[in-house]
C-alpha positions in Angstrom: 9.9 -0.2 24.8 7.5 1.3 22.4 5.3 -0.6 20.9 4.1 -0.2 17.2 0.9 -2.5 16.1 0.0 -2.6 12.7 -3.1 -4.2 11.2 -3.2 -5.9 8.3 0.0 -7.2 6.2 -1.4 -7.2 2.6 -0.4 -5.5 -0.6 0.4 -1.5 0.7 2.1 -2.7 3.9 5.4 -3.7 2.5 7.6 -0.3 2.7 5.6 0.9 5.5 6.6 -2.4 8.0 10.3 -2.7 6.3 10.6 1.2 7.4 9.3 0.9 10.9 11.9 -2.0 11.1 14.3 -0.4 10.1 14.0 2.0 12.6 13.0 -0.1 15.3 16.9 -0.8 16.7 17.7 2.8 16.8 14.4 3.8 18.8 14.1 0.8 20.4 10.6 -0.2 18.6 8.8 -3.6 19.1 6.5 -4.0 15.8 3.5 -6.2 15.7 2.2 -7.0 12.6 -1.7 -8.4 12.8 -3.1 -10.2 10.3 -6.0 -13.1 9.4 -3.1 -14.8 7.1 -0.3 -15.6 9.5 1.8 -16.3 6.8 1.7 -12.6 5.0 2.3 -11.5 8.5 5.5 -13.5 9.1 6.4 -12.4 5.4 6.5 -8.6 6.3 8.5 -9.4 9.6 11.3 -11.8 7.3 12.5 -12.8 11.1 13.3 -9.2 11.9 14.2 -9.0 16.3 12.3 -6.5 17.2 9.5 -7.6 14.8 6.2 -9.7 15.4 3.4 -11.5 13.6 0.0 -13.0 15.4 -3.2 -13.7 13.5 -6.5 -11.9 13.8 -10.0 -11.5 13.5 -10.8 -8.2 13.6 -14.0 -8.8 14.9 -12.9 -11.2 17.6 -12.7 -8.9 20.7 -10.8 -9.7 23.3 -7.6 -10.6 21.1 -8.1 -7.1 19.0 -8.7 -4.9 22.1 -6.0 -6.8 24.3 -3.0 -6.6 20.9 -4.6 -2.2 20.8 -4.1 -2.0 24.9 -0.5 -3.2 24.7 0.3 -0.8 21.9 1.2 2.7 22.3 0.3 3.5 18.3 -2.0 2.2 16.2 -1.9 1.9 12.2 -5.0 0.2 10.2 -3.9 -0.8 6.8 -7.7 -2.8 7.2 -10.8 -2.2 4.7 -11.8 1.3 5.4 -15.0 -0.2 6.7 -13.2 -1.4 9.2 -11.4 1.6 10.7 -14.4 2.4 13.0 -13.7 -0.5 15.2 -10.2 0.2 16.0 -10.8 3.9 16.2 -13.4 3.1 19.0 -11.0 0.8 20.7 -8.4 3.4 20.4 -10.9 6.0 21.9 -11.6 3.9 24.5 -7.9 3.1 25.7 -6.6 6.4 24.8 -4.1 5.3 21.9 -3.2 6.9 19.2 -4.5 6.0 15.3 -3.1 6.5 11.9 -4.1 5.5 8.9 -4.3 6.1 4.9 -8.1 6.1 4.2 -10.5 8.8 3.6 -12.4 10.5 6.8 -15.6 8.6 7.5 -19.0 10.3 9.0 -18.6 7.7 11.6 -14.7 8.6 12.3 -15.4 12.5 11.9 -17.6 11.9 15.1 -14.8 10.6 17.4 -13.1 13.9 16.7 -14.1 16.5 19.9 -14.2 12.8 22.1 -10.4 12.5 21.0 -9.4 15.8 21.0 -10.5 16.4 24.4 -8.2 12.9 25.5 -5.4 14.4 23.9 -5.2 12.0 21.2 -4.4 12.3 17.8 -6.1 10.3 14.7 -4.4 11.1 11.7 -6.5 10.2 8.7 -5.9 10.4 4.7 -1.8 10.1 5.2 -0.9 7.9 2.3 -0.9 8.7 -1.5 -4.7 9.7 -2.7 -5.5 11.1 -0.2 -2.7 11.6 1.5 0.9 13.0 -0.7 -2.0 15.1 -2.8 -3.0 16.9 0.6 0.4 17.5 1.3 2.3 18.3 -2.0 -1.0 21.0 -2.9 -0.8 22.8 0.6 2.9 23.4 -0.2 2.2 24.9 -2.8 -1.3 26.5 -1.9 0.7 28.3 1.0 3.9 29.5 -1.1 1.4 31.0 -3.3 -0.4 32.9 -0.2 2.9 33.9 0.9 3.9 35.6 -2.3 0.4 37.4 -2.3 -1.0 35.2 -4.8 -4.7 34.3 -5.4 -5.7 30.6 -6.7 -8.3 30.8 -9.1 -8.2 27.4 -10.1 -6.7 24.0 -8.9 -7.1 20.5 -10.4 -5.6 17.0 -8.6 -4.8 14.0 -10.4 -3.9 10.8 -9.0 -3.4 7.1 -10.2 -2.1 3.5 -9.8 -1.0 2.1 -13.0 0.9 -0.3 -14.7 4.6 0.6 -16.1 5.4 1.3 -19.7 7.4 -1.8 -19.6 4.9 -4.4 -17.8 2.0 -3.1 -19.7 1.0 -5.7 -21.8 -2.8 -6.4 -21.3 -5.7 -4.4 -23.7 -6.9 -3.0 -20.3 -3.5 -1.2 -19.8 -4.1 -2.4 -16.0 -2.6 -4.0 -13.5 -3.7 -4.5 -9.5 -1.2 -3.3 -6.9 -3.5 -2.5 -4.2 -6.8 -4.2 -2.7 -9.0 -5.2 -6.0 -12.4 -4.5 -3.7 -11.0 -0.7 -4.3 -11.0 -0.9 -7.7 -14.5 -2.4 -7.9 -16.4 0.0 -5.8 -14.4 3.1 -6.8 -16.9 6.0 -7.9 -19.9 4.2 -6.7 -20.8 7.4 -5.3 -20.7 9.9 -8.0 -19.0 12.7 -8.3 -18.9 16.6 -7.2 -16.8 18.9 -8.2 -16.9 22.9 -9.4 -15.6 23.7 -12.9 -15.4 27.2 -13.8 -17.7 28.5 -11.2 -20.3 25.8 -11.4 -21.0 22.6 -9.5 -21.5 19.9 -11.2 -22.5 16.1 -10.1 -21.6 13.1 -12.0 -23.6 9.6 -11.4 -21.5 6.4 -10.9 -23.3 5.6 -14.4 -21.9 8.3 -16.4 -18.4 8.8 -14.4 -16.4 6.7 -16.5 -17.3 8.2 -19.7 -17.6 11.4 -19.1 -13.3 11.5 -18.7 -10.6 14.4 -19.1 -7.8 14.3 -21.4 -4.4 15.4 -19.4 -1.3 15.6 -21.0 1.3 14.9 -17.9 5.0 15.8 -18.5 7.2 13.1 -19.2 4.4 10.6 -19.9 2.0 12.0 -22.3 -2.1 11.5 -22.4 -4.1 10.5 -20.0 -7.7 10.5 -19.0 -9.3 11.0 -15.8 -12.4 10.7 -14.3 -13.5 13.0 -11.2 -13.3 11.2 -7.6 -15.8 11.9 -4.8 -16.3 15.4 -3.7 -14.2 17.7 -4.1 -16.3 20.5 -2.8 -15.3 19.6 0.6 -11.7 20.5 0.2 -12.0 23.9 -0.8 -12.4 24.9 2.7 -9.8 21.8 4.0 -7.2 23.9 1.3 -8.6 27.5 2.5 -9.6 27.8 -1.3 -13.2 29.2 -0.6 -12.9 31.6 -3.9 -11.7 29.3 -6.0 -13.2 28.9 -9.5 -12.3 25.6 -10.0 -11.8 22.8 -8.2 -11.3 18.9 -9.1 -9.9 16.1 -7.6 -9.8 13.3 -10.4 -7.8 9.6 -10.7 -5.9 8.8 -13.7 -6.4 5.8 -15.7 -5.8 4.9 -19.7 -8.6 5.4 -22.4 -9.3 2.4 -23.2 -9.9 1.2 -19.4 -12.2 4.0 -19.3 -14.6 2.7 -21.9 -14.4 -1.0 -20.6 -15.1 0.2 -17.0 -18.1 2.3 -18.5 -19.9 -0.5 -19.9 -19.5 -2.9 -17.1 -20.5 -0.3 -14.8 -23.7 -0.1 -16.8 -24.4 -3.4 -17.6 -24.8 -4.2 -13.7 -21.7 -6.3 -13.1 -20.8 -4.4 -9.8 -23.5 -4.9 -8.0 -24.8 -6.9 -4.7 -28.2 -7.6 -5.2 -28.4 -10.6 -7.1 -26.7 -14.3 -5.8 -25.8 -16.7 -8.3 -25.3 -20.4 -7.3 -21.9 -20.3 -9.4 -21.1 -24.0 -8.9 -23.5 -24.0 -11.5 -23.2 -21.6 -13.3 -20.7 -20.9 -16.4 -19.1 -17.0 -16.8 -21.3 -17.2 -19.8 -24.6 -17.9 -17.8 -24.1 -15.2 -15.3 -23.1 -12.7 -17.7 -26.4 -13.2 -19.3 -28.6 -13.6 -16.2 -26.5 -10.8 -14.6 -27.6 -8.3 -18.2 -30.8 -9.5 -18.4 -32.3 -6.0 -18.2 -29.9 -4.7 -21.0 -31.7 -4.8 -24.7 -30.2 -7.5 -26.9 -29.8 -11.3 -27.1 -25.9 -11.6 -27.4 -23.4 -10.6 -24.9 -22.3 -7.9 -27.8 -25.9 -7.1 -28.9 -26.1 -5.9 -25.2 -22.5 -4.4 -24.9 -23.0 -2.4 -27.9 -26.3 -1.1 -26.3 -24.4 0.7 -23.7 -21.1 1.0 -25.6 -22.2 2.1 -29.6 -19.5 2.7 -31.8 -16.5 2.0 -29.2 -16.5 -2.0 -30.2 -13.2 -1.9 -28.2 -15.7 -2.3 -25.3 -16.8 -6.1 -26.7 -13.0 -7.2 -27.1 -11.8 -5.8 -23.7 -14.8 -7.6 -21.8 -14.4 -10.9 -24.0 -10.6 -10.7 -22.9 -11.8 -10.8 -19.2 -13.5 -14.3 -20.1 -17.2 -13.3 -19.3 -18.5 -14.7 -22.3 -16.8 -18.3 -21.6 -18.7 -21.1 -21.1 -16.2 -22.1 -18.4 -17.6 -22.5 -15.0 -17.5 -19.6 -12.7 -14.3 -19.9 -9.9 -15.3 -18.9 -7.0 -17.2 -19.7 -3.8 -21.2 -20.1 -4.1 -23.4 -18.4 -3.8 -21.8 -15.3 -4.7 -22.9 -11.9 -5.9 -22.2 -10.3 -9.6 -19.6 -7.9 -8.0 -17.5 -10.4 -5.9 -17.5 -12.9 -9.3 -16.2 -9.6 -11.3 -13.8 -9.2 -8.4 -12.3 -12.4 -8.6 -11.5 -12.4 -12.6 -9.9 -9.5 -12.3 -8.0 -10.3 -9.3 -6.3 -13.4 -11.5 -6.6 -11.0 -15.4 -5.2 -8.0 -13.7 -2.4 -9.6 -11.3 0.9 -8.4 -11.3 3.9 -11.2 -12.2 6.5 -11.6 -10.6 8.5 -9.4 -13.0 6.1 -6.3 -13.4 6.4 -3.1 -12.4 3.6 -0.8 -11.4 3.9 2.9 -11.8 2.1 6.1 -9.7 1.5 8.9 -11.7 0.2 12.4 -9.2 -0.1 15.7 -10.9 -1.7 19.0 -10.0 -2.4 22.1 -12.0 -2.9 25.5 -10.8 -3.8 28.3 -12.1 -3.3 31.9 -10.2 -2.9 35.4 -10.6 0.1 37.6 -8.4 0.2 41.4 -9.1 -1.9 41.5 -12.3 -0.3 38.1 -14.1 -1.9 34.9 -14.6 0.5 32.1 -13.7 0.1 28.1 -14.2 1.6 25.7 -12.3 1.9 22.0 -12.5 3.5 19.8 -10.2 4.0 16.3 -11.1 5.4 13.0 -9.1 6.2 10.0 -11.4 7.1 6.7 -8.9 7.7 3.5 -10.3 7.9 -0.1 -8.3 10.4 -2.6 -7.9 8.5 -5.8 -8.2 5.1 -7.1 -7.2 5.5 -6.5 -3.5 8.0 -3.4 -3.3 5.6 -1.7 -5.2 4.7 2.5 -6.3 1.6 1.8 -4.5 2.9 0.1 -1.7 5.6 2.9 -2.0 3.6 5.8 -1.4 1.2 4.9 0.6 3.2 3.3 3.2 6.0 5.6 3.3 4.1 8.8 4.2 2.1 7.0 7.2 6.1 5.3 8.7 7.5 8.4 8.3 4.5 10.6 10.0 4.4 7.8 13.2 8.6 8.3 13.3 7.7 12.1 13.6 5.0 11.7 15.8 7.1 9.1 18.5 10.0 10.9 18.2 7.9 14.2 19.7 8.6 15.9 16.1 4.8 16.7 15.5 3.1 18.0 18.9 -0.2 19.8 20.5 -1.9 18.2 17.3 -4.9 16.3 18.8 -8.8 15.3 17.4 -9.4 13.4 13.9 -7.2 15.3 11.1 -5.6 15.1 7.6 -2.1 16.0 6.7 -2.8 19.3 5.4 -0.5 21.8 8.6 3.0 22.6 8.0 4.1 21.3 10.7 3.4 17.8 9.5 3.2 18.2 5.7 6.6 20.0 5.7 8.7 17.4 7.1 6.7 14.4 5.6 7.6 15.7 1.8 11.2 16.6 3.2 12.2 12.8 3.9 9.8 11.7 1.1 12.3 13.2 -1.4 15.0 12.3 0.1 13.7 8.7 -0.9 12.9 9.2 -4.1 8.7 10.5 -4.2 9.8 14.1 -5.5 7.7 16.7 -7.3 8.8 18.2 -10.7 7.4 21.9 -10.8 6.9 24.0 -14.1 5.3 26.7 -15.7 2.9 26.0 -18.1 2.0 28.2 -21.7 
């Protein structure tokens, strides 16, 4: 029997574990599902035969190395932190790895130690990255083949809220882990815009947005995620004029996110004692450095004439002399990161939406062409989610290919970006609904 272990059961591992399940009697797959919380585990499993739960601390040893040896595949759904620790157990007893999160310098080094075992760890196979790598090489390479030249390509990607469950000022609603959403663009920015690189700080990323107008679903903004340098050569686009890989969210979030980013409230260097400690307190201690003497004197330092900023932070309750709910001592990001784990939840009725468009711009025998390519995914409810969707469904169907010996002699760390992978990934992706529209644009 082949055996399947999966870590971590939380909110992008629904469709991923209900697929391998599914599958499971027909290739004769035993799934283990790991996780701290038993019960989420037991959850994803619903009592399925050939499915398991156990409990566990990543960092206890023996129990993670002995659940890796008895497994002949490997997915992390964990932190992306966290990865390194499995890949080096999988390293050491020669199993295979998938997962959905960005390469890391410290994964990048397993790569000639892996490919020189024969084993594959595939990296960056769920929905950002992951679908984008896959639905931009399709094109990328149908362009080549039709002896076209890219002159300019821009990715957008994000998780947001549907029309019909969008009911906060934030237009924002969590489907995936909230730590992700704190830390997102902590790092800047790099990207090249018309021939020039440009680099924008974590301080300025929010605010310095793009409008996109995305068929079917009107305006939104984006801001620029990570670097997007590195791709060109990933996509073979080394001439390219233009290159941006970007995440979607609403205006208004935008502004919010700007101030709050500025004001200090995601950082880790400062403990509070919030058993006593009201939101108020802290967001005053926390803005100290900022000039004024009211929470909006300060806000409207950073924000000036967008007083939207002041309504969507007082909305969050930061200015509410209630006492702060969570564990002490506690840093200002982890007490953001709670408030907006309970302001931004999803209910039990909403629906969650994933929004991916790209835009390219080439030329083929004298004629400029532009071309967008948009995927428009919407949930079911809060734990058959878009999110949980498409980035579980690209890394079930890519470990069905793999143990079924559809994807071979493809060994070392890599990304989804090969036709041999990418083409029959998108294949069964459409057939379940996560389909690109394609047009010309004026």
């Amino acid at each position: 029997m082949t055996n399947i272990l999966v870590f971590g059961a939380g909110k992008s591992s629904s469709y991923l574990i209900k697929y391998l399940l599914e599958c499971s009697s027909k290739y004769f797959w035993q799934v283990t599902v790991a996780d701290s919380n038993i019960n989420a585990a037991l959850e994803r499993i619903a009592n399925h035969s050939f499915g398991t739960a156990t409990q566990i601390d990543i960092h206890e040893e023996a129990n993670r190395k002995r659940h890796i040896a008895n497994a002949n595949i490997v997915i992390s759904l964990l932190p992306p932190a966290l990865h390194i620790i499995v890949a080096q157990d999988c390293l050491e007893m020669n199993k295979n790895l998938v997962t959905a999160s960005y390469v890391s310098d410290e994964i990048k080094q397993l790569h000639i130690e892996a490919r020189n075992k024969g084993l594959l760890f595939m990296n960056e196979i769920g929905l950002d990255p992951g679908i984008d790598h896959m639905s931009a090489m399709k094109i990328i390479h149908e362009v080549e083949r039709l002896g076209g030249d890219i002159y300019s390509f821009k990715s957008y990607c994000g998780g947001l809220v549907s029309p019909v469950s969008d009911n906060n000022p934030w237009h924002y609603k969590i489907s995936w882990n909230a730590n992700n959403i704190l830390n997102a663009g902590k790092s800047g920015a790099d990207f090249l815009l018309s021939g020039f690189e440009k680099h924008i700080p974590y301080q300025q990323l929010f605010n310095d947005v793009e409008n996109v107008s995305v068929p079917k679903l009107g305006k939104l903004v984006a801001y620029a995620n990570r670097d997007s340098l590195n791709y060109k050569s990933l996509y073979g686009l080394e001439h390219v004029k233009t290159m941006l890989r970007a995440t979607f969210r609403h205006a208004d979030f935008c502004i919010g996110w700007h101030v709050i980013v500025n004001l200090g409230l995601t950082q880790h260097e400062t403990i509070y004692p919030t058993d006593l400690m009201t939101y108020y307190q802290w967001f005053m201690d926390a803005t100290k450095h900022i000039e004024g003497n009211t929470p909006q004197e300060r806000i409207a330092h950073i924000a000036g004439k967008q007083s939207i900023a002041t309504d969507l932070i007082a909305w969050l309750g930061l200015f509410d002399e209630e006492k702060i709910q969570v564990l002490t001592p506690a840093t200002s990001a982890q007490i953001l990161q709670a408030v907006i784990e309970e302001k931004w939840k999803m209910e039990a009725s909403d629906i969650d939406m994933i929004v991916m468009h790209h835009e390219f711009v080439y030329g083929r025998r004298n004629l400029d062409a532009k071309l967008s390519s948009t995927l428009i995914v919407t949930g079911e409810d809060k734990t058959y989610t878009a999110m949980a969707k498409t980035v579980g469904l690209p890394m079930a169907i890519f470990t069905k290919l793999f143990l079924t010996g559809k994807i071979k002699n493809l060994v070392g760390v890599q990304i989804p970006i090969m036709k041999d992978v990418y083409k029959p990934v998108l294949k069964e992706l459409a057939e379940l609904g996560i389909d690109f529209e394609e047009s010309y644009l004026e």
